[in-house]
C-alpha positions in Angstrom: 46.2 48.1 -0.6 48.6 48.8 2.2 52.3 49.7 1.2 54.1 46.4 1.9 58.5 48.8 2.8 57.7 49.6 6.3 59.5 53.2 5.5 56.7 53.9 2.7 54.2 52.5 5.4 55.4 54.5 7.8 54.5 58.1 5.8 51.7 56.2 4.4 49.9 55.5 8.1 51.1 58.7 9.8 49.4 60.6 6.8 46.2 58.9 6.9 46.4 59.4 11.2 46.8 62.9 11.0 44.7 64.0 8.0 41.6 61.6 8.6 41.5 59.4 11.9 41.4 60.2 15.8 43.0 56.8 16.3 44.8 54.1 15.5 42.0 52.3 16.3 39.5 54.8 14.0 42.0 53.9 11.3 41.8 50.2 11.1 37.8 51.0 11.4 38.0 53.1 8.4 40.0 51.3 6.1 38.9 47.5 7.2 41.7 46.6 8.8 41.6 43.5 10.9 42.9 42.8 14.0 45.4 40.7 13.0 46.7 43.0 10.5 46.8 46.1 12.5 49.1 43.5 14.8 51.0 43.0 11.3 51.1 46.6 11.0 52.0 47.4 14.4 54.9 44.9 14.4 56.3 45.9 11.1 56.7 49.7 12.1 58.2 48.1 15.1 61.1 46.4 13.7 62.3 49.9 11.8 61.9 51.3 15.4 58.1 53.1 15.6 55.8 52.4 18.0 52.2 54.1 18.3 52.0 57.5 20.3 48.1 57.8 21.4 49.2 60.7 23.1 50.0 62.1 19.4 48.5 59.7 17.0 51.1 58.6 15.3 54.2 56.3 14.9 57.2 57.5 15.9 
């Protein structure tokens, strides 16, 4: 289960990014993440101000 405070999201997504997945994409893969919810996800980190970096896989 995801962490549902974007801040303990946040750490929780970068982590898993850097440690184990080439992608943002390679992470919902991974941990069966739908579309929809990676939009959730996406749009949660947004409104505390992250956006996805493919460039550097991560949020910030």
């Amino acid at each position: 289960m995801l962490p549902q405070d974007p801040v303990m999201l946040l750490s929780y997504i970068n982590t898993q990014l850097r440690d184990n997945y080439g992608s943002l994409d390679a992470l919902a893969d991974g941990l069966d993440i739908s579309e929809e919810e990676k939009k959730a996800i996406t749009d949660k980190l947004a409104s505390i101000g992250y956006v996805y970096s493919e460039e550097s896989n991560q949020f910030k």
